[in-house]
C-alpha positions in Angstrom: 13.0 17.0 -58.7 12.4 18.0 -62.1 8.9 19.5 -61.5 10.4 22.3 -59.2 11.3 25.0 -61.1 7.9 24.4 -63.4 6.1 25.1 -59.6 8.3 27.8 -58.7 7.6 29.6 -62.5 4.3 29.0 -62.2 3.5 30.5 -58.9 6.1 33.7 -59.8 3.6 33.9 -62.7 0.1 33.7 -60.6 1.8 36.2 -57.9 2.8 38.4 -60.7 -0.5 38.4 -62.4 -2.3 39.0 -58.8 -0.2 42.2 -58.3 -1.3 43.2 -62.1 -4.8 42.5 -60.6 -3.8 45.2 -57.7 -2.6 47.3 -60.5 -5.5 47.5 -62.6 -7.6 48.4 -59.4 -4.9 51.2 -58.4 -3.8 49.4 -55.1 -0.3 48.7 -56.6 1.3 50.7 -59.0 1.2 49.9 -62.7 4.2 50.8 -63.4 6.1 48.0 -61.2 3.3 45.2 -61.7 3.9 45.4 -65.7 7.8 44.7 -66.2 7.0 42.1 -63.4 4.6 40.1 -65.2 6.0 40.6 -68.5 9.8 39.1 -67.2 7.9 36.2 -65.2 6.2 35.2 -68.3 9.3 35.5 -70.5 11.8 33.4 -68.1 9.4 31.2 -68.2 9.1 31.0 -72.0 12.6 30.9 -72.3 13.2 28.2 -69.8 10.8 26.1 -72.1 12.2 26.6 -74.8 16.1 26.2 -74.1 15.5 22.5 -72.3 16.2 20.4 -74.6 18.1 22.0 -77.4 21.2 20.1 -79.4 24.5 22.6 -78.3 26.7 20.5 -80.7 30.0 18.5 -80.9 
């Protein structure tokens, strides 16, 4: 149960950097593909980094 939200991250990331793909090849719009990669990478980064940290007393 603990390997879900890694998958689900993961694959918001791979879809995110396909429409980037699109993007770059002006099928999709660059605009909307960059903020969507950048914040899938960045939850992602975040929800590494905040697992295990000490919240006190």
């Amino acid at each position: 149960m603990g390997k879900i939200p890694y998958f689900i991250m993961i694959l918001f990331i791979a879809i995110a950097f396909f429409l980037h793909i699109l993007a770059l090849i002006h099928i999709f719009p660059m605009l909307l593909s960059a903020p969507i990669l950048f914040t899938s990478i960045l939850i992602f980064i975040v929800y590494l980094n905040d697992r295990r940290r000490f919240r006190g007393f």
